[in-house]
N, C-alpha and C positions, 0 to 999 in steps of 0.2 A: 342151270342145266334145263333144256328143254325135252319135253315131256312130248313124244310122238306115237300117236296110235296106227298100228299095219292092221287091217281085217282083210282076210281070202276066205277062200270058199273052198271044200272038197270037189265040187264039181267041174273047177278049170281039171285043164289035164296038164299043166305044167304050174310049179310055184312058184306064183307071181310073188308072192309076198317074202320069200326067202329072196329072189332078187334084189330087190325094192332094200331089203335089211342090207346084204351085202351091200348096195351101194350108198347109201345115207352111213354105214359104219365106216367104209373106203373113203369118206368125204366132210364127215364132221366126227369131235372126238367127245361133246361135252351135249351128248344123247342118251336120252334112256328111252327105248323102244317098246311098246308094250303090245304084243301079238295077240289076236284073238283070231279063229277061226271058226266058221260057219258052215252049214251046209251048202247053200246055193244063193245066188245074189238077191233072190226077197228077203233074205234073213239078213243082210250086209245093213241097212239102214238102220235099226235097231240096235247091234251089236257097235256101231260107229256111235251111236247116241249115248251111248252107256261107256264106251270108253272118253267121252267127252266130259260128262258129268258125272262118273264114277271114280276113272282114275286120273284126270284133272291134263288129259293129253289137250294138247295146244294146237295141235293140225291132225287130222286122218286119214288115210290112203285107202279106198277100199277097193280091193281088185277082184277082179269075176271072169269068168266067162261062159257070156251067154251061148247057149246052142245055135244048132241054123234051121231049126221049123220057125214057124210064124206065133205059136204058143213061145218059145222062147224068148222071140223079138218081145213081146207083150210083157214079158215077164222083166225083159230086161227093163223097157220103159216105165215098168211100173216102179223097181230097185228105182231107177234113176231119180222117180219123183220123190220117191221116199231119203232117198239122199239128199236131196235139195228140201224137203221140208226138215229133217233133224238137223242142215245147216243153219236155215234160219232161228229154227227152235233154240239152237244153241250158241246163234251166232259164231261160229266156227266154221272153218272152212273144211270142208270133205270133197279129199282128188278124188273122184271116180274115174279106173283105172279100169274100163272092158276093154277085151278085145272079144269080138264075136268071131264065134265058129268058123264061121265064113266068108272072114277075111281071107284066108288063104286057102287053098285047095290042098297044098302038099302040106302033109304033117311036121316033116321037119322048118319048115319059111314059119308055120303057125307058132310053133315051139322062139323060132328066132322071135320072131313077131311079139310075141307075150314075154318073153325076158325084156326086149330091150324098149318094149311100151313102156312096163314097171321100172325098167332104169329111169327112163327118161323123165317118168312123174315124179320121181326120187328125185332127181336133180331138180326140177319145177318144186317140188316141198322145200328143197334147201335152198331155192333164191328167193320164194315166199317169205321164210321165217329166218336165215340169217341174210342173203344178199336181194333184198328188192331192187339196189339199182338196176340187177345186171337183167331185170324183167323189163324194166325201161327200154334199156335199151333192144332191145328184142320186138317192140311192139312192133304191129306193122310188117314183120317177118315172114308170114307165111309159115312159122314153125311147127312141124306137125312130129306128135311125140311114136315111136315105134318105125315110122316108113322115113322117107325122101322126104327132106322140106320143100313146099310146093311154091316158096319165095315172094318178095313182096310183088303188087303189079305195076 
């Protein structure tokens, strides 16, 4: 049985990480999912490092959503670095799963938008850790998780 960590944040405004759940349970049966939730995406790297080396999860999803000031954007890159350092730290792999504020303008597209981001890295965690071929073949795609794939050139 594989061991997978979901981390969200109260500050997205829709749950990414109930998504993400639904679709990894819709798609493999021989998971155990361990949830944690945080307040805002600087807390997400931390909380991704402790379910690595705590409860012994094997890949981690952290999803967020940054605002749309420019203190946001800052906040977001800083999450991101901190997620790529508790990756190496742990040698483990952590999807970082944003979507910012403003990608979308209408609330409801934003809503679509963050549901089917978190599908999509769901499915990219399940060809990582049961199907790597099917990443092979993909390479070179143009595959973009959430919108339209923008296809190879």
């Amino acid at each position: 049985m594989k061991i997978i960590g979901i981390c969200d944040t109260t500050f997205a405004r829709f749950d990414m990480g109930a998504a993400a759940i639904d679709e990894l349970q819709m798609n493999v049966t021989d998971l155990k999912i361990i949830r944690r939730i945080v307040p805002g995406i600087k807390d997400l790297p931390v909380a991704c490092k402790k379910l690595i080396e705590e409860e012994s999860c094997e890949i981690v999803m952290a999803l967020g959503m940054p605002g749309n000031k420019e203190k946001d954007k800052m906040c977001a890159h800083e999450a991101s670095t901190g997620l790529i350092r508790a990756q190496l730290m742990t040698n483990t792999h952590i999807l970082e799963v944003f979507v910012h504020e403003d990608e979308e303008e209408d609330p409801k597209e934003l809503k679509v938008l963050m549901e089917q981001r978190a599908r999509d890295h769901a499915q990219n965690l399940i060809k990582m850790i049961f199907k790597p071929k099917l990443l092979k073949r993909e390479v070179g795609k143009g595959i973009r998780e959430g919108k339209e794939d923008v296809g190879p050139l």
